[in-house]
C-alpha positions as CSV (number, residue, x, y, z in Angstrom):
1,X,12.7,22.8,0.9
2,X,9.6,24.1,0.1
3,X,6.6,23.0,1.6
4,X,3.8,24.6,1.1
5,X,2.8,24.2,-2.7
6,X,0.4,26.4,-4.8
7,X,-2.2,25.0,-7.8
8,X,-4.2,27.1,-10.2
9,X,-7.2,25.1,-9.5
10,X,-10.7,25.3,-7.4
11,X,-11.6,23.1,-5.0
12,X,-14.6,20.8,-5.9
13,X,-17.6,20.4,-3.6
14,X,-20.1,18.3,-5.5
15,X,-19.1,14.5,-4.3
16,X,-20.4,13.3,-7.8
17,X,-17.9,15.5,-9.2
18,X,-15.3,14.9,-6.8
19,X,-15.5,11.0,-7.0
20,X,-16.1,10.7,-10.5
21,X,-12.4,12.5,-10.6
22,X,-11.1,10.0,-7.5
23,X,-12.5,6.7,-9.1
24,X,-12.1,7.7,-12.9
25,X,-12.1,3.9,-14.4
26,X,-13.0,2.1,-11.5
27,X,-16.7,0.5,-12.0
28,X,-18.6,-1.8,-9.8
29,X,-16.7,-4.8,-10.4
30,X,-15.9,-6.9,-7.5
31,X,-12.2,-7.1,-9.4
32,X,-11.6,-3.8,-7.5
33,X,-11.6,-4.0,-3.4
34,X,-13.8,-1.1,-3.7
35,X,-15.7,1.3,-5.8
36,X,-18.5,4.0,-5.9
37,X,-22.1,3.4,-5.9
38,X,-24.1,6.7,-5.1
39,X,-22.7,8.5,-2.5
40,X,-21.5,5.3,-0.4
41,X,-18.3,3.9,-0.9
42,X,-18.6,-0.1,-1.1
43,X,-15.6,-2.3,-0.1
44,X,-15.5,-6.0,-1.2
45,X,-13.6,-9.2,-0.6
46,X,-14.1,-12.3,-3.2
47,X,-13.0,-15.6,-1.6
48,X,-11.9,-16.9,-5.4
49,X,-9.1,-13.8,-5.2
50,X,-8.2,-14.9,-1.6
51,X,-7.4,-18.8,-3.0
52,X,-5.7,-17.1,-6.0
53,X,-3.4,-15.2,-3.4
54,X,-2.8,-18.5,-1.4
55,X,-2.6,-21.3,-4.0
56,X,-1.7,-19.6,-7.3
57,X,-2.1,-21.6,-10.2
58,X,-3.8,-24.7,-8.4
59,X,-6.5,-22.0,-6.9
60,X,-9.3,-23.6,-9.2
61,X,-8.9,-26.9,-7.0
62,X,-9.7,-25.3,-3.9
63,X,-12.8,-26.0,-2.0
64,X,-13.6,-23.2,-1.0
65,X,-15.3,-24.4,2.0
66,X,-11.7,-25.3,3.0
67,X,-10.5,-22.0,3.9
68,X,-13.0,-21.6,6.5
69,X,-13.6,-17.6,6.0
70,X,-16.6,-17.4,8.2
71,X,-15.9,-13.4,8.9
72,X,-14.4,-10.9,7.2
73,X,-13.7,-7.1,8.4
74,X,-11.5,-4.5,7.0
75,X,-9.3,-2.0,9.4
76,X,-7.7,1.2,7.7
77,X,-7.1,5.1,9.1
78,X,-10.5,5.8,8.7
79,X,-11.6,3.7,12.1
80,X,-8.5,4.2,13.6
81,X,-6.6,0.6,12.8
82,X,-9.5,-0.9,14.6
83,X,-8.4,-4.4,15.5
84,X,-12.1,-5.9,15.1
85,X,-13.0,-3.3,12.1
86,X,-16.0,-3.2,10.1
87,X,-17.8,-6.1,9.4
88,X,-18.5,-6.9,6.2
89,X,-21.5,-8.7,5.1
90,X,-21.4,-12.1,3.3
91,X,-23.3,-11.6,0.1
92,X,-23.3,-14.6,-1.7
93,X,-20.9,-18.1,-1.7
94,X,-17.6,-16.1,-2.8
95,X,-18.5,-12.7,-1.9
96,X,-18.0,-10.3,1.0
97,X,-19.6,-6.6,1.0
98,X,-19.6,-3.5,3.5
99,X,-21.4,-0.1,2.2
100,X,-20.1,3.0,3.6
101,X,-21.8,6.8,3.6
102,X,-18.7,9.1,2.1
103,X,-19.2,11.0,5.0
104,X,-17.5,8.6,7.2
105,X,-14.0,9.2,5.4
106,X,-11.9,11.9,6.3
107,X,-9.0,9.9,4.5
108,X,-7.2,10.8,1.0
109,X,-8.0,8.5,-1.7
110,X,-6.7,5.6,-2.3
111,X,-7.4,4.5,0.6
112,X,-5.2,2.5,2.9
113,X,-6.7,-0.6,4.4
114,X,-6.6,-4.2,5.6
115,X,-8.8,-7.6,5.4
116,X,-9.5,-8.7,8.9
117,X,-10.3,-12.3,8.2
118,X,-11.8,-14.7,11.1
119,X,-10.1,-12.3,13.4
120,X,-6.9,-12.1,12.5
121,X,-5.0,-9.3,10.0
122,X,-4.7,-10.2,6.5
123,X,-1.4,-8.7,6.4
124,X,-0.4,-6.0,10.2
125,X,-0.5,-2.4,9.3
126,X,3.1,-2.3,9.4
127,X,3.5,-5.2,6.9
128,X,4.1,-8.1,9.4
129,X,1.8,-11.2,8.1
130,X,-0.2,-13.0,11.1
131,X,-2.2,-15.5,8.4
132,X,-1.2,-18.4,9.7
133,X,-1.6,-19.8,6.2
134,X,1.6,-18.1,5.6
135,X,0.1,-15.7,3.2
136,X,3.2,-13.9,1.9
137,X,2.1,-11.1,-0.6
138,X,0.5,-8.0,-0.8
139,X,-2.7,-9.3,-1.4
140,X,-4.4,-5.5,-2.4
141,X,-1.2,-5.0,-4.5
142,X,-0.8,-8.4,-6.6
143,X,-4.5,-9.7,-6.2
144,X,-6.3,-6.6,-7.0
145,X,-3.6,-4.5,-8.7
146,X,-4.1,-1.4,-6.6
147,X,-1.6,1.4,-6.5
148,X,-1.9,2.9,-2.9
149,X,0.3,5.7,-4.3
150,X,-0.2,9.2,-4.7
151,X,2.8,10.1,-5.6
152,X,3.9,10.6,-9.3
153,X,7.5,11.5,-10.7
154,X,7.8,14.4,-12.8
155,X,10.8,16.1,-13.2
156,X,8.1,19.6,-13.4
157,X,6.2,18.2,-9.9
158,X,4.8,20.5,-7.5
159,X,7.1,19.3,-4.6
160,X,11.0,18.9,-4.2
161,X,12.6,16.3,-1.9
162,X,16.2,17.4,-1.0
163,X,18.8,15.4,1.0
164,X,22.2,17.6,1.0
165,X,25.5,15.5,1.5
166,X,25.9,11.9,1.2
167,X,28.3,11.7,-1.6
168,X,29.1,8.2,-0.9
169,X,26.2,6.7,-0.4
170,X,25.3,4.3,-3.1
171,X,21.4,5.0,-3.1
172,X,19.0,7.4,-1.8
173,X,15.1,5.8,-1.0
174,X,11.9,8.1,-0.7
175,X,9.3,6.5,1.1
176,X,6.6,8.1,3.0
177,X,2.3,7.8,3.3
178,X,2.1,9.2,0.2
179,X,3.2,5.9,-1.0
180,X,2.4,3.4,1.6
181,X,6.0,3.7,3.2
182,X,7.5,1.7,0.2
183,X,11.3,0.7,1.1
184,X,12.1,0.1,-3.0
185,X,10.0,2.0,-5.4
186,X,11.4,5.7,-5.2
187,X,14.8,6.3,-5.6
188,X,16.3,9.7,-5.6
189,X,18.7,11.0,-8.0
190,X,22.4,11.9,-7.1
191,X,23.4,15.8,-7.9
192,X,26.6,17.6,-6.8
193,X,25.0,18.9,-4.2
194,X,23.0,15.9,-2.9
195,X,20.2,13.5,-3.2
196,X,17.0,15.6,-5.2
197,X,13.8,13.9,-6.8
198,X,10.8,15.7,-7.6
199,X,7.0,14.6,-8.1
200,X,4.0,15.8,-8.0
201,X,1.8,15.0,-4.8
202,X,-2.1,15.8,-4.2
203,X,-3.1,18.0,-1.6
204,X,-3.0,16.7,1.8
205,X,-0.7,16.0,4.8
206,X,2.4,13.1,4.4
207,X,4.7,12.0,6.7
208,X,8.4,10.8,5.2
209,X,11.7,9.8,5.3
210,X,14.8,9.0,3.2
211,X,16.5,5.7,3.5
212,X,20.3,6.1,2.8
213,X,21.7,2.7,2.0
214,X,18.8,1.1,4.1
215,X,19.3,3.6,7.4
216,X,16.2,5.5,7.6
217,X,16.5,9.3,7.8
218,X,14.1,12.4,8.2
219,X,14.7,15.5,6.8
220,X,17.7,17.9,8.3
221,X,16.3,20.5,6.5
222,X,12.5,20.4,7.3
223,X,11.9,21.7,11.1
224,X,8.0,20.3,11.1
225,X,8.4,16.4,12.4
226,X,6.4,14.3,14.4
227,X,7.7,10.9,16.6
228,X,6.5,7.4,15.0
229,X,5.4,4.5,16.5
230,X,9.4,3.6,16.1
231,X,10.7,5.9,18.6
232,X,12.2,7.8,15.3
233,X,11.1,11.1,13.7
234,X,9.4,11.5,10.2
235,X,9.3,14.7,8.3
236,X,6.0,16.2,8.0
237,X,4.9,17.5,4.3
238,X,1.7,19.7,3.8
239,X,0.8,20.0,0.0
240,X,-2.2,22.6,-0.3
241,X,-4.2,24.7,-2.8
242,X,-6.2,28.3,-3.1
243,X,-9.3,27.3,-2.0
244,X,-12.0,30.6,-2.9
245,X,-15.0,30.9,-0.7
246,X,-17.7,32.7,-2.1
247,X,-20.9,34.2,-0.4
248,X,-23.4,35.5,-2.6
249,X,-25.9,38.4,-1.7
250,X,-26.1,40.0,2.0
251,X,-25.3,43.3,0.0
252,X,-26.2,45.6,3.6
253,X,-23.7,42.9,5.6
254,X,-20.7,45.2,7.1
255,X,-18.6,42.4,8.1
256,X,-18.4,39.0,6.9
257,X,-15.7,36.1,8.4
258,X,-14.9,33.0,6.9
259,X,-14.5,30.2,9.9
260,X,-13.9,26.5,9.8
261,X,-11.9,24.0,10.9
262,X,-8.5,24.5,8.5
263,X,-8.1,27.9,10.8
264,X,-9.3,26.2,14.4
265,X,-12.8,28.2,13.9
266,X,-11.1,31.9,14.4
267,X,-14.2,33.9,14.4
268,X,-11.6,37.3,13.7
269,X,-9.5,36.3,11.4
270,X,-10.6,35.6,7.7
271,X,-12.6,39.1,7.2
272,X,-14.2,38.9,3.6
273,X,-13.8,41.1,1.0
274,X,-17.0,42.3,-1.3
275,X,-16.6,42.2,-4.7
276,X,-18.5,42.5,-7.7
277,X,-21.2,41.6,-5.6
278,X,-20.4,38.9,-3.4
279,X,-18.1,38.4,-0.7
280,X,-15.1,36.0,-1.7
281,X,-12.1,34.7,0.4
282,X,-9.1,32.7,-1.0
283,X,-6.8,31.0,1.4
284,X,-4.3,27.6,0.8
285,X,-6.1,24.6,2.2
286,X,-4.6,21.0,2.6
287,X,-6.4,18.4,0.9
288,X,-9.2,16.2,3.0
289,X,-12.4,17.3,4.4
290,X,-13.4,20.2,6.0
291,X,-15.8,22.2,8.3
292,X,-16.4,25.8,7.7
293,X,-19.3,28.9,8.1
294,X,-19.6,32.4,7.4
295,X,-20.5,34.7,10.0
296,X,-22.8,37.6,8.9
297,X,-22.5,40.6,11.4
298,X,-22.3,38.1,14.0
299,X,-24.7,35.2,12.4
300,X,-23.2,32.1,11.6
301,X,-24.8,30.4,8.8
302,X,-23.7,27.5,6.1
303,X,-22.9,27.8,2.7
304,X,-26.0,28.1,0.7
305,X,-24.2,27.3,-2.6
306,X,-23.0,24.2,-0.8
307,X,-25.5,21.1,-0.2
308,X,-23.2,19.0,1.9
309,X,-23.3,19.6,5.0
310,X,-22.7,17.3,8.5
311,X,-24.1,17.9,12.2
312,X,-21.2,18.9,14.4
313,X,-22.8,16.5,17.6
314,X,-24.0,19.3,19.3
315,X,-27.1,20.3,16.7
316,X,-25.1,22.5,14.9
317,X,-25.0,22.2,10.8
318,X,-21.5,23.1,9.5
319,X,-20.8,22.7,5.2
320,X,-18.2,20.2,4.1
321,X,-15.6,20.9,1.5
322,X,-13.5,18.2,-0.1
323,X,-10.1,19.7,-0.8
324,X,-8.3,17.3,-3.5
């Protein structure tokens, strides 16, 4: 299987540009459990979708005093599945907001998250429900109508999922990050030779597994896996894109090195090449954020072309590229 996948396309750096592609349709409507505003992402819980979720039809006869939602937090990747998360603020009788500086996301979008309310996990990250209402849905799924998959089915997609063998199996699952782990919404299609199903994925890093008539699987064939907080082994999938890196000027430089953190900051490694008048690198990149700095005869500096950029914690300004 082949895992390293190659776009004709250049990586963005603008976040305006960047997010108006990421959150194409998606205005500042508390119908949507977050959006865009500027360059901080805003998350928001409305206690009227909450009923909804819990009563249904009879949700418009809910006081909403009732439900007692004196806090509300949200936990995701991006703090590490904290158990007390980030506290939103209450903004109004029905509404919960938390603003967030892009910055503070590494994550690919969508993002993957959970409503801490009063405490306690709306739904656990692994999809066990501790609301002692006996809240029973995915609320971010059939409240708010958000599709925490990446992943889109095309018989031309950019990546090919192979499972040799099982003849007599009666179904093949895909599930993985790239689609929240789903246990029903991929399945594979049967060949001579196999199980095969192909899609096209954004650049990034996924973790997966097949699930052959419900026994969960990694991949035989794929030799990069990583052990789960089962015990078990998922299949690790990198999906990346030529990236170019361009310096302009220093015309009397004799040696110029692109260094960041997609190759662990070599300072030796990525030598430049000067052409038609700048100095230009291309190199496949995983999608997410990244660090990187040229080093001019020995002088590291940022990427004057590129007005994002983020202290390192020590002083030290590196750029930021948004690989998607």
């Amino acid at each position: 299987m082949h895992h390293t996948i190659q776009h004709t396309l250049r990586a963005i750096v603008f976040l305006s540009i960047l997010f108006a592609t990421w959150y194409d349709g998606i205005a500042q409507d508390t119908a949507n459990p977050y959006y865009l505003d500027g360059n901080e992402v805003v998350f928001v819980f409305d206690v009227r979708n909450y009923a909804k979720a819990l009563h249904g039809e009879y949700a418009d006869k809910v006081d909403f005093a009732d439900l007692g939602i004196y806090d509300v937090a949200i936990s995701g990747q991006f703090n590490n599945w904290s158990k007390k998360g980030w506290k939103m603020v209450q903004k109004g009788e029905f509404l919960f907001e938390l603003r967030k500086h892009i910055e503070e996301f590494n994550d690919p979008f969508p993002l993957e998250f959970r409503y801490i309310i009063n405490g306690n996990y709306l739904a656990e990250k692994e999809g066990d429900i501790s609301n002692t209402r006996n809240f029973s849905n995915d609320f971010l799924k059939d409240v708010y109508k958000l599709d925490l998959s990446v992943i889109k089915l095309n018989s031309q997609g950019n990546v090919r999922f192979f499972l040799g063998g099982h003849s007599q199996a009666k179904e093949v699952i895909l599930a993985g990050s790239f689609n929240n782990w789903d246990e029903q919404a991929i399945c594979m299609n049967q060949t001579p030779e196999g199980w095969e199903l192909r899609a096209d994925v954004p650049p990034g890093r996924y973790e997966y597994k097949f699930i052959v008539d419900k026994e969960w699987k990694h991949d035989p064939l794929n030799k990069e896996i990583v052990r789960n907080e089962h015990g078990t082994l998922n299949s690790i999938l990198w999906v990346t894109v030529p990236v170019e890196f361009i310096l302009e000027g220093n015309a009397n430089a004799q040696n110029v090195i692109l260094s960041g953190s997609f190759n662990e900051w070599n300072e030796r490694k990525l030598k430049m090449i000067r052409k038609d008048g700048v100095w230009t690198s291309t190199l496949n990149i995983a999608g997410g954020k990244h660090h990187y700095k040229f080093i001019v005869d020995g002088n590291w500096i940022t990427d004057p072309k590129n007005p994002i950029v983020e202290d390192d914690g020590n002083g030290n300004l590196n750029s930021v590229l948004f690989v998607h």
